[in-house]
C-alpha positions, -999 to 999 in steps of 0.1 A, spaced: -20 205 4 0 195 35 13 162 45 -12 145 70 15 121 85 48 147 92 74 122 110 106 137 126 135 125 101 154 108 133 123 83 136 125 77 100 161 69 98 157 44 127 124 23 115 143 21 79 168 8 94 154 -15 122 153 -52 114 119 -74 114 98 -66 148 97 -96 171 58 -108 174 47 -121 209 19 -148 210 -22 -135 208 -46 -158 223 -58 -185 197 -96 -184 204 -87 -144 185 -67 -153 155 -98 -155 134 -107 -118 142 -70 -106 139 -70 -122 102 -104 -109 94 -97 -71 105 -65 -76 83 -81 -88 55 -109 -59 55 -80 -34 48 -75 -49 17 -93 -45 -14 -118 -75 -28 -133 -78 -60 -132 -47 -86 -129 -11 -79 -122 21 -90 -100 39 -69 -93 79 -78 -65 94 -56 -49 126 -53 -13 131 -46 17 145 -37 51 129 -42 82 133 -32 107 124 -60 144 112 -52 158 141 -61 134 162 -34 113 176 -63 76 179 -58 49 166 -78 9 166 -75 -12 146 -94 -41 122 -98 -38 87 -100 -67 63 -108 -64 27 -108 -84 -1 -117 -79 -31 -97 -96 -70 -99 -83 -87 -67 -99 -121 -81 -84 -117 -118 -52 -101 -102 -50 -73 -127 -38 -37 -120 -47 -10 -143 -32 22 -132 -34 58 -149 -12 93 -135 -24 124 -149 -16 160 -141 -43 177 -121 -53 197 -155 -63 160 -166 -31 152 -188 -22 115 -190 15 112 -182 13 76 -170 -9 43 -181 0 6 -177 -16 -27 -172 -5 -53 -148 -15 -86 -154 -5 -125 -158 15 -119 -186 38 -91 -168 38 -55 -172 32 -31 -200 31 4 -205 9 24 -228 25 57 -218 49 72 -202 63 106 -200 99 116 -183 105 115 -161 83 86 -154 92 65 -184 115 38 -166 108 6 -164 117 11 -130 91 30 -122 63 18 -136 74 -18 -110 76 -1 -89 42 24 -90 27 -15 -95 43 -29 -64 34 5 -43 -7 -3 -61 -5 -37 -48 6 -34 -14 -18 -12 -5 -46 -25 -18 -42 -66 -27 -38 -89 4 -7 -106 5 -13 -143 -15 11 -169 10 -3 -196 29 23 -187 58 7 -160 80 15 -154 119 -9 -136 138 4 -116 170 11 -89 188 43 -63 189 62 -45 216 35 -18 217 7 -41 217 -8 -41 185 -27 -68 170 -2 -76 135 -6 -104 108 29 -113 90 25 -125 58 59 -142 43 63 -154 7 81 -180 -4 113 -153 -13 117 -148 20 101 -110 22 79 -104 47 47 -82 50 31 -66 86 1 -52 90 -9 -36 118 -36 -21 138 -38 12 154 -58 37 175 -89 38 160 -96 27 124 -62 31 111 -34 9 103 1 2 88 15 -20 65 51 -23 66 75 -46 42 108 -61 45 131 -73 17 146 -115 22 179 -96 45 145 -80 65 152 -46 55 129 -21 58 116 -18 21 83 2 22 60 16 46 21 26 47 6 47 71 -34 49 67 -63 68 83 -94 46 71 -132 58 59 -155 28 54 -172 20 23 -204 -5 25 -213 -11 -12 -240 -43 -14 -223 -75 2 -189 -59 9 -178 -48 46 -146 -27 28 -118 -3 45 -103 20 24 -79 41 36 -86 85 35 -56 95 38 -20 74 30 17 84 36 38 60 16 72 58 22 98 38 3 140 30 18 171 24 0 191 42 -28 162 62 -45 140 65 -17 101 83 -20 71 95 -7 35 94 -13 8 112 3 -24 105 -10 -60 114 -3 -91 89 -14 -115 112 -38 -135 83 -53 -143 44 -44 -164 29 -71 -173 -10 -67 -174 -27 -101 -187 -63 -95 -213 -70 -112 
């Protein structure tokens, strides 16, 4: 399976290590609309979400697999499952109030390390940002972006682009370049919902032991009751 997002390495190197975008004003009568779009690329309620993927490890090794996760954006619980494509479970752990823990885990994914941060990478793509400080506007290439910043100081964008896509971008307190999403959406309309997922993701980590994901929607199932 080839990458859908393919990004000359230059253009990499310099959005990892560009600072936080300046945001110029957007008309108030349309912040409303800006904050609904972002919300809709979010996920709301429960789902079941089966991807496949291919990752990049640190060391440049390759790996496919499936990765299913079961998500409760009201509960805020995360349960997320890796198996090999021949349906082998080499990864399961729960996220929830009490922290994190890990039913399985087999090398190399058996750090604690890595199951944070397979949690993180599940929750910014798919749980809105939860700050009461959100600026709406719109960047140097005139895209419509909500910046979410939580109360450590780390600051999440998301942006529209052509089309139905978007991109979620996040920056550590020192507004570093942390992690970056690059989507291609497909709508699902189950009941009451107006949902975006995304197709098709590239997602791309920065710093010491950096990675990439691309991954490719096979099933949305809504679970609310």
């Amino acid at each position: 399976m080839k990458p859908v997002f393919v990004l000359p390495v230059v253009i990499l190197l310099f959005v990892s290590c560009a600072g936080l975008p300046t945001l110029y004003p957007v008309n108030p009568s349309l912040t409303p609309a800006v904050r609904k779009a972002c919300a809709l690329h979010f996920a709301d309620g429960k789902w079941r979400l089966v991807h496949s993927i291919e990752a990049t490890l640190p060391n440049g090794e390759k790996r496919f697999v499936i990765g299913v996760s079961l998500i409760d954006t009201q509960a805020d619980t995360i349960d997320s499952v890796i198996m090999t494509v021949e349906g082998l479970v080499i990864f399961e752990a729960r996220y929830d109030s009490s922290g994190i823990f890990t039913r399985r885990a087999v090398p190399p994914f058996d750090s604690p390390k890595f199951a944070r941060g397979l949690l993180n990478d599940v929750r910014l793509v798919f749980f809105e940002p939860q700050t009461e400080s959100v600026v709406t506007g719109i960047d140097r290439d005139n895209r419509t972006v909500c910046r979410y910043r939580n109360q450590e100081g780390s600051v999440t964008d998301i942006m529209s682009h052509a089309g139905n896509g978007w991109e979620i971008r996040q920056y550590n307190p020192n507004t570093k370049l942390s992690r970056r999403v690059v989507a291609d959406s497909c709508r699902q309309t189950p009941q009451d919902h107006q949902q975006t997922f995304a197709c098709r993701m590239e997602l791309s980590t920065y710093g010491p032991a950096p990675y990439t994901l691309y991954m490719q929607l096979l099933e949305a199932e809504a679970l609310n009751e």
